[in-house]
ChimeraX commands (.cxc) that place a marker at each C-alpha (Angstrom):
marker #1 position 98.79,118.23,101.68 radius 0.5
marker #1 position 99.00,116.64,105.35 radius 0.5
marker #1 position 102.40,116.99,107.34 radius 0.5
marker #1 position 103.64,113.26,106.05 radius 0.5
marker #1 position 103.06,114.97,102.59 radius 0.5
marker #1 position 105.16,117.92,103.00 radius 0.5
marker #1 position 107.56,115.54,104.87 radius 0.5
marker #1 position 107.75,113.30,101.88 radius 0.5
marker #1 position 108.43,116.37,99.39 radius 0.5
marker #1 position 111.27,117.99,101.53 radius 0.5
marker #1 position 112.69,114.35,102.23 radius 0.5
marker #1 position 111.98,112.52,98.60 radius 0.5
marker #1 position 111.77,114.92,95.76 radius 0.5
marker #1 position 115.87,115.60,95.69 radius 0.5
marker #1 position 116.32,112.02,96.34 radius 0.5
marker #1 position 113.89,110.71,93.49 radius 0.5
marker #1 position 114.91,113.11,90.77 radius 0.5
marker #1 position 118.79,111.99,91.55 radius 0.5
marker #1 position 117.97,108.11,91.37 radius 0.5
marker #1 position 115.88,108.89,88.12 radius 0.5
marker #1 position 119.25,110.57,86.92 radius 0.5
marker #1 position 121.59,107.68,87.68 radius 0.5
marker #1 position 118.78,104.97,86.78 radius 0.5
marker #1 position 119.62,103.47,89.83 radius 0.5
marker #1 position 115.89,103.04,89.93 radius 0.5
marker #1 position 115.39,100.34,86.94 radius 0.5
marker #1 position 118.53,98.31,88.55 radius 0.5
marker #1 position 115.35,96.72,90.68 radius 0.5
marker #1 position 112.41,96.94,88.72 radius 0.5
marker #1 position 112.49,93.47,88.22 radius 0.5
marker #1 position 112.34,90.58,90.64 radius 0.5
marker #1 position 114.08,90.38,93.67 radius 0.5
marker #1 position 116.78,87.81,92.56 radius 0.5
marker #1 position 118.00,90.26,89.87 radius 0.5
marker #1 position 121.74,90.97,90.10 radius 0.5
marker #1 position 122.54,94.26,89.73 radius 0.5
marker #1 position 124.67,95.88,87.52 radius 0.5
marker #1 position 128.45,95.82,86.82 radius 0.5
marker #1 position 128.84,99.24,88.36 radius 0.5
marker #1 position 127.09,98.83,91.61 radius 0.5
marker #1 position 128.68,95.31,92.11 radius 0.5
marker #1 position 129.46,95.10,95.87 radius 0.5
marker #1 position 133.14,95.50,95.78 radius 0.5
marker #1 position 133.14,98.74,93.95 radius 0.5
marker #1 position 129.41,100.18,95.71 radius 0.5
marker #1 position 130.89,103.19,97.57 radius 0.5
marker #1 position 130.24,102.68,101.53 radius 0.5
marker #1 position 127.72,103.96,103.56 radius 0.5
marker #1 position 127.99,105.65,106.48 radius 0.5
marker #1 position 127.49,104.01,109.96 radius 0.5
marker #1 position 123.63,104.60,110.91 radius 0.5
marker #1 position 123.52,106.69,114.32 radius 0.5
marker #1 position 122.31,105.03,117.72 radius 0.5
marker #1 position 118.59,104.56,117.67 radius 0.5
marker #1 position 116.74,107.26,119.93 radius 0.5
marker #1 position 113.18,107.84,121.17 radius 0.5
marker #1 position 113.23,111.21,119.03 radius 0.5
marker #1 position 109.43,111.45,118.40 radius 0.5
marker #1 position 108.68,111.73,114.53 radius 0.5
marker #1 position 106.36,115.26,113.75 radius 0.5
marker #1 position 103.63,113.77,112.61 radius 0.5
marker #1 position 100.85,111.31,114.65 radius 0.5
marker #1 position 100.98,108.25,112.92 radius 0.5
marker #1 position 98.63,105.20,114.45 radius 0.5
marker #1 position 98.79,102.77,112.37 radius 0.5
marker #1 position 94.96,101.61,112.32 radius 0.5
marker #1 position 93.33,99.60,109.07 radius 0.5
marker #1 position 90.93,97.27,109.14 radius 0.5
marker #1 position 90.69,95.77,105.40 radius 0.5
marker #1 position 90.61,92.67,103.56 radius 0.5
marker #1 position 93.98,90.56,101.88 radius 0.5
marker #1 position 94.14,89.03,98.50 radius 0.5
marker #1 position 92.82,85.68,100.50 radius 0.5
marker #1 position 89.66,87.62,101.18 radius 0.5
marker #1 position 90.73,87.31,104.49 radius 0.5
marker #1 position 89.27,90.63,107.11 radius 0.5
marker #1 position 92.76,92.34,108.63 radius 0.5
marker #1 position 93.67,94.67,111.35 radius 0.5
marker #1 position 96.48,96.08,112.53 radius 0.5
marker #1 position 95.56,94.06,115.82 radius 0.5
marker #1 position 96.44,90.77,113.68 radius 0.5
marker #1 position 100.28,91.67,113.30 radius 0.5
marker #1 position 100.71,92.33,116.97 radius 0.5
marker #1 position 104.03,91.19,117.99 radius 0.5
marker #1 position 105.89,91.22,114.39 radius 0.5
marker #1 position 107.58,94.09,112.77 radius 0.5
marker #1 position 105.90,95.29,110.00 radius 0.5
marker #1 position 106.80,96.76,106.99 radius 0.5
marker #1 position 103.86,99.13,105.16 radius 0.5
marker #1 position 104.49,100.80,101.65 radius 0.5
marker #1 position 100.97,102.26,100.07 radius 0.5
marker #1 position 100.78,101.68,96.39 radius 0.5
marker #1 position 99.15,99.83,93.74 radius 0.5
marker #1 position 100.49,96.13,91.84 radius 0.5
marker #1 position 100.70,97.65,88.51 radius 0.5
marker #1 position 102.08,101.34,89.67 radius 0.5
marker #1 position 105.32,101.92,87.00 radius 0.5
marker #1 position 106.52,104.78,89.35 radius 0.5
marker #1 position 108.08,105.17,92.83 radius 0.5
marker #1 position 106.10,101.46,93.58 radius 0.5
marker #1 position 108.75,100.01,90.40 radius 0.5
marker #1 position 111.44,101.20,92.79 radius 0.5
marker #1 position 109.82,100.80,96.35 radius 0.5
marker #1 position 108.39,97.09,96.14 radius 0.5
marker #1 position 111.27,95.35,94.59 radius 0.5
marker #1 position 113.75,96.72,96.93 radius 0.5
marker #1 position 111.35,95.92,99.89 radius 0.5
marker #1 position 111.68,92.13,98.46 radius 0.5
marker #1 position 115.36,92.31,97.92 radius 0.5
marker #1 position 115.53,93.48,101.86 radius 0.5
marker #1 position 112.91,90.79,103.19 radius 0.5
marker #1 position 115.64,88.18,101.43 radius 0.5
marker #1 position 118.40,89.74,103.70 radius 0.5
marker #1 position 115.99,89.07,106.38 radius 0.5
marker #1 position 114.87,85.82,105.89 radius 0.5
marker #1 position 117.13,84.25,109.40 radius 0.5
marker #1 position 114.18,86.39,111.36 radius 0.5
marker #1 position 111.74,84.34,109.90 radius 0.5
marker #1 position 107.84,85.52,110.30 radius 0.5
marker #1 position 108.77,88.04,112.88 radius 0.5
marker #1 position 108.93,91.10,110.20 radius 0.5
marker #1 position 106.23,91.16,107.51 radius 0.5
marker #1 position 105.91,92.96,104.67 radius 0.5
marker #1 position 102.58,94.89,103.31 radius 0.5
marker #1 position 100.74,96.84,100.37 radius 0.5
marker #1 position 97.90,98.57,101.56 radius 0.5
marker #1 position 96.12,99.54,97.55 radius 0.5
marker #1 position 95.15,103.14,96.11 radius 0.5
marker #1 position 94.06,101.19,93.56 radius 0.5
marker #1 position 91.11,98.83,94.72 radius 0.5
marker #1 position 89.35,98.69,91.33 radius 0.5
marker #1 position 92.30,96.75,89.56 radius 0.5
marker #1 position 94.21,95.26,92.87 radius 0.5
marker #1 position 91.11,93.16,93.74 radius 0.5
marker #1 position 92.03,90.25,95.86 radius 0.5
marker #1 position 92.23,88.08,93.13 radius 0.5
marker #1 position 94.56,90.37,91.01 radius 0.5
marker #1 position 96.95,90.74,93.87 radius 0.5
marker #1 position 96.80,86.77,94.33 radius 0.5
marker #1 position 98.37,86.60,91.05 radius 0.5
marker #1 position 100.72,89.49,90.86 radius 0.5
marker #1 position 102.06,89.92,94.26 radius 0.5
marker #1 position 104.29,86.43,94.25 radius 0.5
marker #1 position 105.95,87.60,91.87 radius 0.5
marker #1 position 107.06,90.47,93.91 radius 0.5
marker #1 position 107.38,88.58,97.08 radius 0.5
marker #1 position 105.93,85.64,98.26 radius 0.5
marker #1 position 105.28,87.04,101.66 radius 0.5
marker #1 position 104.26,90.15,100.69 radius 0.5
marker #1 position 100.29,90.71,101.97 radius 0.5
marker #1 position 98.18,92.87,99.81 radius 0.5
marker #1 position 95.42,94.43,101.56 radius 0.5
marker #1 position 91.64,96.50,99.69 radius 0.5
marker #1 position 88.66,97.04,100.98 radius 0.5
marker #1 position 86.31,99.87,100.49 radius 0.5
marker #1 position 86.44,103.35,99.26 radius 0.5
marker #1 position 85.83,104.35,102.81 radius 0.5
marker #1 position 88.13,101.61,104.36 radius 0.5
marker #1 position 90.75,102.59,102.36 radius 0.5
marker #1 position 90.59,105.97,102.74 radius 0.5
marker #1 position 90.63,105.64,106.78 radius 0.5
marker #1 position 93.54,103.75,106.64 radius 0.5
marker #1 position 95.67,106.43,104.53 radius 0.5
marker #1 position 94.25,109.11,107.05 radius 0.5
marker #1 position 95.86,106.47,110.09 radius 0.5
marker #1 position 99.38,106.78,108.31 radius 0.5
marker #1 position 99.28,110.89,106.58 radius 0.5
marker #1 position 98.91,109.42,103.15 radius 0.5
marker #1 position 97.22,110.97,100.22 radius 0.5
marker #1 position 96.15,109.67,97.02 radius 0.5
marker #1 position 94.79,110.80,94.03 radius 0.5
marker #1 position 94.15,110.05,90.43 radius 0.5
marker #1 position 96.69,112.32,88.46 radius 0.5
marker #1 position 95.37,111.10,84.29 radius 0.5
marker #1 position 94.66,107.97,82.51 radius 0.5
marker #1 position 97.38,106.47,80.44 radius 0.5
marker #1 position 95.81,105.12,77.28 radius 0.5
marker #1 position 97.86,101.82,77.77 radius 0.5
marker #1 position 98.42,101.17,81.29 radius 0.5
marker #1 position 95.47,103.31,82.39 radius 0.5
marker #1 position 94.42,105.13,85.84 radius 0.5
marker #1 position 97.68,106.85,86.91 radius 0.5
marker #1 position 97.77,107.62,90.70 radius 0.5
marker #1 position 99.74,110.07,92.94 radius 0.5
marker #1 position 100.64,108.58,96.56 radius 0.5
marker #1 position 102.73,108.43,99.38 radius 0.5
marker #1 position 106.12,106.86,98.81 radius 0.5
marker #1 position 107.26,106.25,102.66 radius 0.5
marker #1 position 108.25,102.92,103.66 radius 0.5
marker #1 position 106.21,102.77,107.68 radius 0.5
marker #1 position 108.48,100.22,109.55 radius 0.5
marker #1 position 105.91,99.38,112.47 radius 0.5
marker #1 position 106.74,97.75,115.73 radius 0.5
marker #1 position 105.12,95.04,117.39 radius 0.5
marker #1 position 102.84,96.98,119.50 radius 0.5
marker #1 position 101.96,98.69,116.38 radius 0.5
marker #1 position 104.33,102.15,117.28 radius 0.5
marker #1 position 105.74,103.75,114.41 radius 0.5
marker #1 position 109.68,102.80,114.47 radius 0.5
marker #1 position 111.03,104.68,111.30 radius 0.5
marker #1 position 109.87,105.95,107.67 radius 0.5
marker #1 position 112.01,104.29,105.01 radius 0.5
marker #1 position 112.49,106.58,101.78 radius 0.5
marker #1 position 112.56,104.05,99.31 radius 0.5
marker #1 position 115.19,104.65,97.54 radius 0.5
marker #1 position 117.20,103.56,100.37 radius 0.5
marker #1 position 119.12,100.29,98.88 radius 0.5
marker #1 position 117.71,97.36,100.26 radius 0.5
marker #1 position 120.68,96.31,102.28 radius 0.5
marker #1 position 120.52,99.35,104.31 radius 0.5
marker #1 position 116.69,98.97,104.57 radius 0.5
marker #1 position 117.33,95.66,105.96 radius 0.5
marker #1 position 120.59,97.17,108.22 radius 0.5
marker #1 position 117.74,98.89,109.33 radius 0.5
marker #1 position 114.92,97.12,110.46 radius 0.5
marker #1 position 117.66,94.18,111.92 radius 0.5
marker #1 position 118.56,96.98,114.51 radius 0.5
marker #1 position 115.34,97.73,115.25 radius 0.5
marker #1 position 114.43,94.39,116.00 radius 0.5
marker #1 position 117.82,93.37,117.75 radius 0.5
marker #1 position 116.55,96.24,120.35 radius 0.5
marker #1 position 113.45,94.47,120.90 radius 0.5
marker link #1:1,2 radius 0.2
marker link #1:2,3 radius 0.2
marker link #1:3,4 radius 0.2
marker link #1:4,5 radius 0.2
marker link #1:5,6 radius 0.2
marker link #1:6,7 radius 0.2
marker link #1:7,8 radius 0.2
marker link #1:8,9 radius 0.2
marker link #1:9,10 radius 0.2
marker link #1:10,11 radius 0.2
marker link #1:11,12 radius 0.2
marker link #1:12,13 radius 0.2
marker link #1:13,14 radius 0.2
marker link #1:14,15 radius 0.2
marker link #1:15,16 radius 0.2
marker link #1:16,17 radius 0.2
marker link #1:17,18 radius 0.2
marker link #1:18,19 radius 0.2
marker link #1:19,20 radius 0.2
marker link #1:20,21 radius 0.2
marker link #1:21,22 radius 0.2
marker link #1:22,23 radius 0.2
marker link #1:23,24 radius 0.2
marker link #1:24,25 radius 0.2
marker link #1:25,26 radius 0.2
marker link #1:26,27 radius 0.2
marker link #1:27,28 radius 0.2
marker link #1:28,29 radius 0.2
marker link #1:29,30 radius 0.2
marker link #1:30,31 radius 0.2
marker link #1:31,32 radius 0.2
marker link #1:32,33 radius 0.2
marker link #1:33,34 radius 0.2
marker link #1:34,35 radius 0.2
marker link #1:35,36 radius 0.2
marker link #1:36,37 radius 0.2
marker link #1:37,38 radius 0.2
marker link #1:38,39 radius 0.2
marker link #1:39,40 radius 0.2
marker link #1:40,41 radius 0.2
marker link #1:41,42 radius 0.2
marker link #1:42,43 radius 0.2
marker link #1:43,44 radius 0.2
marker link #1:44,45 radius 0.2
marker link #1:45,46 radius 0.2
marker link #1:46,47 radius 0.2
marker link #1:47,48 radius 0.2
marker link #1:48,49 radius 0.2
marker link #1:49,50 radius 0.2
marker link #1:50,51 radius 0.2
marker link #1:51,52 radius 0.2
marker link #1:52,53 radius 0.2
marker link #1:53,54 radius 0.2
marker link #1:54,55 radius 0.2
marker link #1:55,56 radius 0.2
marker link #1:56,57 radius 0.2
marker link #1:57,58 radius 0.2
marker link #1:58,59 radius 0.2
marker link #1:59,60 radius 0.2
marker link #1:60,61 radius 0.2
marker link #1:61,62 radius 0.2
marker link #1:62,63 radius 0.2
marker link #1:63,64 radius 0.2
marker link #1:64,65 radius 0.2
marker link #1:65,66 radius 0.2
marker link #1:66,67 radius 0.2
marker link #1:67,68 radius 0.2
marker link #1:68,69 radius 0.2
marker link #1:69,70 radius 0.2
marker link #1:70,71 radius 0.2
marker link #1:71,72 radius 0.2
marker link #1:72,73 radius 0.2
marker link #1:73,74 radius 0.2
marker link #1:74,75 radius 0.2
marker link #1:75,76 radius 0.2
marker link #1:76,77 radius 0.2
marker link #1:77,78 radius 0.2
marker link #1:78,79 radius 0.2
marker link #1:79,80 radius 0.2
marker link #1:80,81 radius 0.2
marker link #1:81,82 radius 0.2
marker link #1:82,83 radius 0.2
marker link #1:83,84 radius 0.2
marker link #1:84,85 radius 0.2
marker link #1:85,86 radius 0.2
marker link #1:86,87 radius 0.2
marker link #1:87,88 radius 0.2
marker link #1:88,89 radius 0.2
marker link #1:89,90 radius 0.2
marker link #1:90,91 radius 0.2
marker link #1:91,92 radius 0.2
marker link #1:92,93 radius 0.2
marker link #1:93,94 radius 0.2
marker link #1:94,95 radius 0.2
marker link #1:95,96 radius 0.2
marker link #1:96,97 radius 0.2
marker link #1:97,98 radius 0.2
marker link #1:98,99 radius 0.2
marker link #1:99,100 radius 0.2
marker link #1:100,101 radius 0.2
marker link #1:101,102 radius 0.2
marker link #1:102,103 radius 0.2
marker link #1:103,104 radius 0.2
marker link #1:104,105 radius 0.2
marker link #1:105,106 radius 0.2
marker link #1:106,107 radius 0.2
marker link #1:107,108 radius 0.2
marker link #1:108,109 radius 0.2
marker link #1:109,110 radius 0.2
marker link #1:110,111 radius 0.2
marker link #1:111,112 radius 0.2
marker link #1:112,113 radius 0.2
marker link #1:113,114 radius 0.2
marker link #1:114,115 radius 0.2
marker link #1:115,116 radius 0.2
marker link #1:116,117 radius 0.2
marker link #1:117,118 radius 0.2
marker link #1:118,119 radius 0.2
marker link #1:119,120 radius 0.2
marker link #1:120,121 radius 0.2
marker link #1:121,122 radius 0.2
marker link #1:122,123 radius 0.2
marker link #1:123,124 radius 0.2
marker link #1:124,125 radius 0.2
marker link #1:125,126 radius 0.2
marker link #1:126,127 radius 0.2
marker link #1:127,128 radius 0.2
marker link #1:128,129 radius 0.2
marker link #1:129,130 radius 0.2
marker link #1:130,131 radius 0.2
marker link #1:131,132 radius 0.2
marker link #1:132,133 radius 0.2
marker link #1:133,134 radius 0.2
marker link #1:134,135 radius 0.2
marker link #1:135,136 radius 0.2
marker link #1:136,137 radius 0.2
marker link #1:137,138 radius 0.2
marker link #1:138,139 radius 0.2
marker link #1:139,140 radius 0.2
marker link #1:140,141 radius 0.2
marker link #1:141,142 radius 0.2
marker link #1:142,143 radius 0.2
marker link #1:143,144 radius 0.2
marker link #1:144,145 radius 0.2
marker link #1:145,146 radius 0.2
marker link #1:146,147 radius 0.2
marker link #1:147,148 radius 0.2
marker link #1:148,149 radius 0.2
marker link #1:149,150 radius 0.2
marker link #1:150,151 radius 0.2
marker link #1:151,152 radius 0.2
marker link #1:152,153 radius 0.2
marker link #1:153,154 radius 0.2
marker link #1:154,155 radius 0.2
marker link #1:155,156 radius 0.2
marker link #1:156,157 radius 0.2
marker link #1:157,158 radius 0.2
marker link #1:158,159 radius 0.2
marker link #1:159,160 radius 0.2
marker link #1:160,161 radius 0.2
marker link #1:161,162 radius 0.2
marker link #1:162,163 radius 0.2
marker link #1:163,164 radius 0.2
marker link #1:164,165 radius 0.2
marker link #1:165,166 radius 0.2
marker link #1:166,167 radius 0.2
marker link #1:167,168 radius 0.2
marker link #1:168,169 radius 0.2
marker link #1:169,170 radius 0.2
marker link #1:170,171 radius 0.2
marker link #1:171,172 radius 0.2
marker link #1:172,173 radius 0.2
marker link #1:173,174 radius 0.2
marker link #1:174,175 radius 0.2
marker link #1:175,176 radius 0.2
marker link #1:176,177 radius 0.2
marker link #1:177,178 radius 0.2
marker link #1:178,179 radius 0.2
marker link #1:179,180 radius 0.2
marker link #1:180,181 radius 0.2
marker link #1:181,182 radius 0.2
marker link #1:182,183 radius 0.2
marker link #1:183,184 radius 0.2
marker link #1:184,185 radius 0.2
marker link #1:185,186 radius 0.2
marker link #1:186,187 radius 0.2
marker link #1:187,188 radius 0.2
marker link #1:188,189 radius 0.2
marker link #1:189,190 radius 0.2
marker link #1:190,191 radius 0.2
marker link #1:191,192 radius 0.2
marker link #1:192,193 radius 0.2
marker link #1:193,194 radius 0.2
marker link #1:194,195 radius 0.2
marker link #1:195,196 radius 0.2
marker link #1:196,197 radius 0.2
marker link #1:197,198 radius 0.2
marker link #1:198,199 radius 0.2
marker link #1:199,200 radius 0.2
marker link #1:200,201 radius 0.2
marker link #1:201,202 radius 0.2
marker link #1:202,203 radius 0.2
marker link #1:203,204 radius 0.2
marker link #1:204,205 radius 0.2
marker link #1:205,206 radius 0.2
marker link #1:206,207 radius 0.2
marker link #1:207,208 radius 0.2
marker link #1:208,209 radius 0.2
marker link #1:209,210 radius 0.2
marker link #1:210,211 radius 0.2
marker link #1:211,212 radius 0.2
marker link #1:212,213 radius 0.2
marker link #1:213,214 radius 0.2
marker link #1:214,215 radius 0.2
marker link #1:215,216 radius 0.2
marker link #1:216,217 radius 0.2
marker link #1:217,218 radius 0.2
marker link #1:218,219 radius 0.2
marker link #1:219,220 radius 0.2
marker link #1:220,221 radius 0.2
marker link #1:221,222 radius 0.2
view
């Protein structure tokens, strides 16, 4: 497991099993306009404590950041092509019914709390699943998630470099007889500056407001 991994265990395994428990994770598996429920309605949602200043504290791991892959336009991509924009990279697959269920609809819940910043923050799916996110599969099925989110293949060996750029592994845990090939993968959130820096690492059950909260400071200190 790389450092990122054994990051992600310490940081998300606790957190995960707790959301599971509460099933504050299906209050967003659907689209991003869903309201949630009675008990999280925002005048009863317990507050959250004040995020500290941000610092230059370096993270423990080396993450750069690099991929050069494809979108669901067919369109070649690097990293180089989001220069000056914040970006906002989760690694997952379209039709993933585990952490992804929880991670991309909350990422499209937060871009809506974002949408007075216009183009300057994107949001991105790099796949671990190029066989069935093909560009033309993620043309259909990522609207429906967000309609700015960009979906980004490529080859085995494409793919794999760009997981190795941000400490994420993948692998194929079994094949569900209905939904089929099952995959293990990182669950971070990479909130990327616009020289392409590595700015925080979202867990993501983090409620979208706070995501957003988040990435708004970022960009309000340039």
């Amino acid at each position: 497991m790389t450092s990122l991994g054994r990051l992600a265990a310490r940081l998300l395994v606790p957190a995960v099993v707790a959301a599971v428990a509460t099933g504050s994770a299906a209050a967003h598996d659907n689209h991003k306009h869903a309201a949630p429920p009675a008990s999280q309605t925002p005048s009863e949602a317990p507050s959250q404590p004040a995020l500290p200043p941000i610092t230059a504290t370096p993270f423990p791991v080396q993450v750069d950041g690099r991929f050069s892959l494809i979108d669901q336009a067919g369109v070649a991509r690097t990293e180089q092509d989001f220069e000056g924009r914040f970006t906002l990279i989760f690694f997952g697959y379209a039709t993933c019914k585990g952490i992804c269920s929880v991670a991309l609809p909350r990422l499209a819940i937060a871009m809506d709390e974002l949408t007075d910043l216009g183009e300057s923050v994107q949001p991105i799916l790099i796949t671990v699943d190029p066989v069935r996110d093909t560009p033309e599969a993620m043309r259909e099925i990522l609207p429906s998630i967000h309609e700015r989110l960009i979906g980004l293949t490529g080859s085995d060996a494409d793919l794999a470099a760009a997981r190795e750029s941000f400490g994420v592994e993948s692998e194929l845990v079994f094949i569900d007889p209905t939904i089929g090939e099952v995959y293990r993968h990182g669950a971070f959130i990479y909130l990327m500056g616009p020289d392409g820096t590595l700015l925080s690492v979202l867990p993501p059950i983090l409620a979208p407001e706070r995501i957003a909260e988040i990435v708004r400071r970022h960009v309000a200190a340039g």
